[in-house]
N, C-alpha and C positions, 0 to 999 in steps of 0.2 A: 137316910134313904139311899144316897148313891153308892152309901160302903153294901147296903142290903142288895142293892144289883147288882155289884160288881160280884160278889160272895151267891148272887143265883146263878149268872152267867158262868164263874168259875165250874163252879156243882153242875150246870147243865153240859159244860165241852168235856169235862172230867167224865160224863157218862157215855156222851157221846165218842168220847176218845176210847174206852173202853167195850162199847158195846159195838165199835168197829173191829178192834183187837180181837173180841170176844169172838166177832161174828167169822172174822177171817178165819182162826182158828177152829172154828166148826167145820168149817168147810172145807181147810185141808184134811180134819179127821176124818168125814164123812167120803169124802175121795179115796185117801186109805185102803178104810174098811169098805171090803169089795161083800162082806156080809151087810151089812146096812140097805133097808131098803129106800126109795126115791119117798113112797108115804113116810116113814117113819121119820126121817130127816125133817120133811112138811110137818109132820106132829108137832115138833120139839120148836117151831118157828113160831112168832107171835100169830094171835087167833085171826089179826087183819088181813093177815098173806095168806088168802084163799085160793087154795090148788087149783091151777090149771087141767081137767081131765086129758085133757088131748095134748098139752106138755108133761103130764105125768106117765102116758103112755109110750109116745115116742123117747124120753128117758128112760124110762125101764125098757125099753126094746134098745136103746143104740147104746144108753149107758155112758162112756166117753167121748165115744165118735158121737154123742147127738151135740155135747162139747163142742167139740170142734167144728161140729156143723153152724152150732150158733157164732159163735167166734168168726168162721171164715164167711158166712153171711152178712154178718154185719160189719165183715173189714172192706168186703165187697161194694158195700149199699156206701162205704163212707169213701170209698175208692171214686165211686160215680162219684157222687159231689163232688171229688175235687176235680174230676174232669168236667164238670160242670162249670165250675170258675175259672176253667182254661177256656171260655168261650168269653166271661167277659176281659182277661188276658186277652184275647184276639181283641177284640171291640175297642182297648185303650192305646193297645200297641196300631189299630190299623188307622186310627182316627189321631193319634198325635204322628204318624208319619206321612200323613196326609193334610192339605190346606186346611184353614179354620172354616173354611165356607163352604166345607162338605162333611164337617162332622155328623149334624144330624142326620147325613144318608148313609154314614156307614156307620152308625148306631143302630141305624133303624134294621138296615139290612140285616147287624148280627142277631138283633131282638127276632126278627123273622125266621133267620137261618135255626135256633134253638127251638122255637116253639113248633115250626113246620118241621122239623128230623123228628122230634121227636115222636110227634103225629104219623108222618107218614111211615118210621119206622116200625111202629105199632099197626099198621094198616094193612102192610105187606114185607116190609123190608127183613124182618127179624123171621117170619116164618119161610120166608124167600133162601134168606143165609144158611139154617140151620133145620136141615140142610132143604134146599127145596128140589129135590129132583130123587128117582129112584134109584139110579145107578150111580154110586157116586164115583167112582171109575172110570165115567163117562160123562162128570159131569161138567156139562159148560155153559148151561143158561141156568138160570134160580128162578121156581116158579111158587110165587107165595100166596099166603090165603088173610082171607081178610081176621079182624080182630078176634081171637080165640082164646079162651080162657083154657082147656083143655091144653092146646098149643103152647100152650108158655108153662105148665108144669102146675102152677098153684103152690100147693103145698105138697107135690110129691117130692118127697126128700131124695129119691136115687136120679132126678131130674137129671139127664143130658150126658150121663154117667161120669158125673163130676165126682164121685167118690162123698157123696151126702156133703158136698161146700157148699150149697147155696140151691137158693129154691128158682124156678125159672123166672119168674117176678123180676128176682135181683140181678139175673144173666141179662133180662130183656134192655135193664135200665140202663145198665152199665154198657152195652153194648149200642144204647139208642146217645149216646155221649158220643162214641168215635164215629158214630154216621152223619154225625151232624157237623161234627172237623172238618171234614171233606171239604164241604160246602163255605164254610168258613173260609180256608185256604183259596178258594176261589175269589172273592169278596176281596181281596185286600189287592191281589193283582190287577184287578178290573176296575177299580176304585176312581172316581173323581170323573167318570168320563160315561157311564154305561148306565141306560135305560133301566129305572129302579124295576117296572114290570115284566120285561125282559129277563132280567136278572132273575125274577123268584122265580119262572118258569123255570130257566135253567136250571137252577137250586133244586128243585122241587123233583124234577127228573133224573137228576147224578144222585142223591140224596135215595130217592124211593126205589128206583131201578136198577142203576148203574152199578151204586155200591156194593147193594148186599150179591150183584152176579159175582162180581171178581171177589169180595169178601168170601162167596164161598165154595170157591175154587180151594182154596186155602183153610178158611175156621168150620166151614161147613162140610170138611171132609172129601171135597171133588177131587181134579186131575190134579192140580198141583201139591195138593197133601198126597197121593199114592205117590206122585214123583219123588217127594221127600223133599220140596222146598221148605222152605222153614222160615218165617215170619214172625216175633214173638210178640210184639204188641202195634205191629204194624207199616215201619221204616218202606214200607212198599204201600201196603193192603191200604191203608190210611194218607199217611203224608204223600208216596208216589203217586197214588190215584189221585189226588189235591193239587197236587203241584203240575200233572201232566193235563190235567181237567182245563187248570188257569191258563196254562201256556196256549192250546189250542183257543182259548176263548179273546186270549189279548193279542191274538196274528190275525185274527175278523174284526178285533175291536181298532185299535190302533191303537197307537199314542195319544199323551195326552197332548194337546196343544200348546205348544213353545218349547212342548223338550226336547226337539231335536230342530236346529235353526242353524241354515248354511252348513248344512254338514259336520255340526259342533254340539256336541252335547251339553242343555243347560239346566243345570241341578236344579227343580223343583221343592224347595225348602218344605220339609212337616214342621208344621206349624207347635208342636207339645213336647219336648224330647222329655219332662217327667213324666207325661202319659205314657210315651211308647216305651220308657223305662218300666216303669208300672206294670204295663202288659208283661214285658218278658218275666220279671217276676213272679207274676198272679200265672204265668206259663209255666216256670219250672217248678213251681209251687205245684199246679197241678198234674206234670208229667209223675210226681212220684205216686197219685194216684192212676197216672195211666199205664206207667210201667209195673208197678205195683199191684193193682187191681190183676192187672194180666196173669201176673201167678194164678188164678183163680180157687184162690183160698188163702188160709192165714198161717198155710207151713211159715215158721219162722227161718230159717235160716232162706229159703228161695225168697219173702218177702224182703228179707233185711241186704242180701247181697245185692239184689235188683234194684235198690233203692243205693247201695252204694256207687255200681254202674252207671249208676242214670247221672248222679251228680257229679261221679270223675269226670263223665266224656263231657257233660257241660260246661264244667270249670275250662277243661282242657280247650274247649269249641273255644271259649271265650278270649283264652288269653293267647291262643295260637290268630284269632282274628286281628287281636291288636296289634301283635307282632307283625301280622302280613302288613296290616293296615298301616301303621306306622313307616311300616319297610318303603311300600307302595306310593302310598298316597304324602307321606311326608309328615303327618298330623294323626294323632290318636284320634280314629272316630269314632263317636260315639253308639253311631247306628249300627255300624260295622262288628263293635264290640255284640251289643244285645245283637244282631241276626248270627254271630260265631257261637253267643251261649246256646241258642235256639238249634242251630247246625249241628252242636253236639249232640243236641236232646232227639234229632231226628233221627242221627246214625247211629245212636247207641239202640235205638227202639226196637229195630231187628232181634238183636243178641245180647240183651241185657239180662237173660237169665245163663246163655252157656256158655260167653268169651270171661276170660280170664278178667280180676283188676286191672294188670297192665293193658292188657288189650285196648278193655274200656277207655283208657287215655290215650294211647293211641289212633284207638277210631276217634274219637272227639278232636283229637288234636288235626288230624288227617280232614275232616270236616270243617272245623273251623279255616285251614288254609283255602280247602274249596270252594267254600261258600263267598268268598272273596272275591276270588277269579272269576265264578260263574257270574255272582253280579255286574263286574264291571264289562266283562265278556256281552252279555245280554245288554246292558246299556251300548254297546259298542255297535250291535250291530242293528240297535234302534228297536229293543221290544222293551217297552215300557212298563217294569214292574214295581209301580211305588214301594211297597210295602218291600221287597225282595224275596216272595212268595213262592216264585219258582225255582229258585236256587234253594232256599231254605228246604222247603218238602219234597221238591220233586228231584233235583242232584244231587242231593245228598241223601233222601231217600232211598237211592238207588246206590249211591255209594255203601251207606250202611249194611242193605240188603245184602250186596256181592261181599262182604266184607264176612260175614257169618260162612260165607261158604270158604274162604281161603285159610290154609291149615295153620298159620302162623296166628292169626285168631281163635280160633276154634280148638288151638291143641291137637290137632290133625286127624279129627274125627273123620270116621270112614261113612259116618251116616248123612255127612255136610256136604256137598258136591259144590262147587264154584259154579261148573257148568248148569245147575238146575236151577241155582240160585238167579244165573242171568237169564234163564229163560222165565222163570217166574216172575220178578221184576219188569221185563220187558214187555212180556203179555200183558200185568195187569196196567202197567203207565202207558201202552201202545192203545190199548182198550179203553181206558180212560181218557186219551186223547183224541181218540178217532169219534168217542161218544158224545162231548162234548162237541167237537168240530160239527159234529152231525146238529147239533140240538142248537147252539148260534149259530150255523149259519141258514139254517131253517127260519131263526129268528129274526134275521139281519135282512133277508131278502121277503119278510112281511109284515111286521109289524115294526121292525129296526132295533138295533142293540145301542145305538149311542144316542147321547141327547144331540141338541144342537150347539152351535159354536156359541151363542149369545148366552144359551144355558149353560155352558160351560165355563164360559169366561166369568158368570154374573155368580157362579155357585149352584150346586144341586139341592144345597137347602132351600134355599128361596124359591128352584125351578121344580122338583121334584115337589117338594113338602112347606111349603112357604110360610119357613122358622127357622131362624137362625139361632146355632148354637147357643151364642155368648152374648148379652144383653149391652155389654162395652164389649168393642172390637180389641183383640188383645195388638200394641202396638209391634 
């Protein structure tokens, strides 16, 4: 009996091995033959594979290009996902560099932050961006409409004049991913100390309004694209508007309590350093979806160099942080290390489709040193940023940014301006800070942004959400 299944199982992969063979090779023939028609190929297919009418038409109409459309759609829709699990990347890295007794509020907060971007980006934010105003020339507020099926493309293939890559569906999706970062980067600097309903207001604001103005200054065609600044997947639009957002919100908020005592700054331990490892990972993991995706389509050699960019400057971020850090601090830190690999993935985000390989190691490299300074810089002068949220997105955001315009990056393109590059950068982290300042301290003088001292010393889990993390207290 088991020699007879072993002898069915061989016969069944032996076919299967073959009618894979068989199948490939059909298919490069019928590619070929530019006589062949899309029905006759279906003819010659088993009787169960029932033709598509409306895939049989848009194939015989695009032919190759409907190819490539499907290809670059679906590298799109897999791009989103992985910026998707750069949000729980955010959630493991903010929650193990923070105490154990605030986990569940910065869990909670990032479970919010994903499912509210996503929402309110579909509500107004995506037809806000792209583009929301008539003159885009002139454009400097985004004004958008509510949820539209017309508005987002459906199934028109020449949607947004991407050259047939993708249907608006898959622009919406992918684009409701980097609106909801924003907010995230906010979330980790404010952490451990800040009114959880407070908080989603403000999320919910920078998130629905904020982003997609200055988003589309820039992706939506406005003043700053006529200027010719240049942004590839966002080291400004994204991480600076993130990082300039938190800073303004943690100079209303304050410190946390006991980190700054007689004049002496005292290290607040994160309680998970494999969490906050984790996160960086489950991060660079999804950057080569975010830098990646940004190609917006499946050209191969623009996806395959963008993907090699992203991970030089990270490498570079990393081990340029250890170096400081070691130099510095005396001791390899560990946090230090993951916020350099991070630093890199920020600066590269600008110009990781037009600086050179070496570039890309030098911006990383150049970033990882930064992110060092700015940290201890900002602890120095008493803004408390657990996580290191503001140095990571928003200084080095702006480092990256300026970096795409200076010719010894760029190869000394005439279409890159340094100057426009600072002005671009500036606007949109000045506007992002000044919009935020606007929205806490609106919050702070009525309802309030911070808990109380007894909440805060007792833990925001218990005070906020009364559940704490971990069932044993970890020693």
């Amino acid at each position: 009996m088991k020699n007879k299944l072993k002898k069915l199982g061989l016969s069944w992969m032996t076919f299967v091995i073959f009618a894979g063979v068989s199948g490939f090779s059909a298919a490069a023939f019928a590619q070929d033959e530019a006589t062949d028609t899309v029905e006759e190929v279906v003819e010659e297919a088993p009787a169960a594979a029932e033709p598509d009418e409306d895939f049989l038409e848009l194939a015989a109409t695009y032919g190759v290009t409907f190819d490539f459309f499907t290809i670059s759609n679906l590298w799109i829709l897999i791009a989103a996902a992985m910026v998707f699990t750069m949000h729980l990347g955010f959630a493991t890295l903010e929650s193990g560099l923070t105490q154990s007794k605030n986990t569940v509020n910065v869990l909670f907060k990032n479970v919010f932050i994903i499912c509210m971007g996503i929402l309110t980006y579909a509500l107004w934010g995506f037809n806000a961006m792209y583009p929301g105003f008539e003159d885009p020339a002139s454009g400097f507020f985004a004004v958008g409409s509510m949820l539209s099926t017309d508005a987002y493309g459906g199934t028109d293939f020449s949607y947004g004049g991407t050259g047939l890559c993708m249907t608006g569906w898959t622009d919406f999706i992918f684009q409701a991913m980097f609106a909801a970062t924003a907010a995230t980067i906010v979330s980790g600097a404010v952490a451990e100390r800040v009114k959880l309903y407070s908080f989603m207001i403000a999320a919910t604001l920078l998130v629905m309004f904020a982003y997609p103005i200055t988003g589309s200054w820039k992706w939506g065609g406005g003043w700053l694209d006529n200027m010719g600044f240049y942004d590839f997947a966002g080291s400004s639009l994204v991480h600076g508007f993130g990082g300039f957002a938190a800073l303004a919100a943690v100079l209303l908020l304050g410190a946390r309590r006991g980190k700054y005592v007689d004049g002496k700054i005292k290290p607040i331990i994160g309680h998970s350093m494999p969490l906050a490892t984790i996160g960086v990972f489950l991060l660079f993991f999804g950057w080569f979806g975010f830098n990646g995706g940004s190609v917006l389509s499946a050209n191969p050699e623009a996806v395959s160099f963008v993907f090699v960019t992203t991970a030089l400057a990270a490498a570079a971020g990393g081990l340029a942080s250890i170096a400081v850090s070691i130099a510095i601090l005396r001791k390899p830190d560990l946090s230090m290390a993951l916020n350099g690999i991070l630093a890199g993935l920020v600066g590269i985000t600008a110009g990781a489709d037009s600086v050179t390989l070496w570039s890309s190691v030098v911006i990383g490299l150049i970033a990882g040193v930064i992110v060092v300074f700015s940290i201890l810089f900002f602890d120095k002068i008493k803004i408390d940023d657990p996580v290191g949220a503001i140095s990571v997105h928003g200084v080095c955001g702006i480092w990256g940014t300026l970096a795409v315009g200076l010719p010894f990056f760029n190869g000394g393109s005439e279409d890159l301006s340094f100057v426009t590059q600072l002005i671009g950068t500036v606007a949109i982290c000045l506007f992002a800070f000044v919009f935020s300042f606007i929205v806490f301290a609106i919050l702070k003088f009525t309802i309030g942004i911070r808990v109380s001292e007894e909440e805060e010393a007792e833990g925001l889990d218990i005070g906020e959400h009364g559940q704490e993390a971990y069932a044993i207290k970890p020693s």
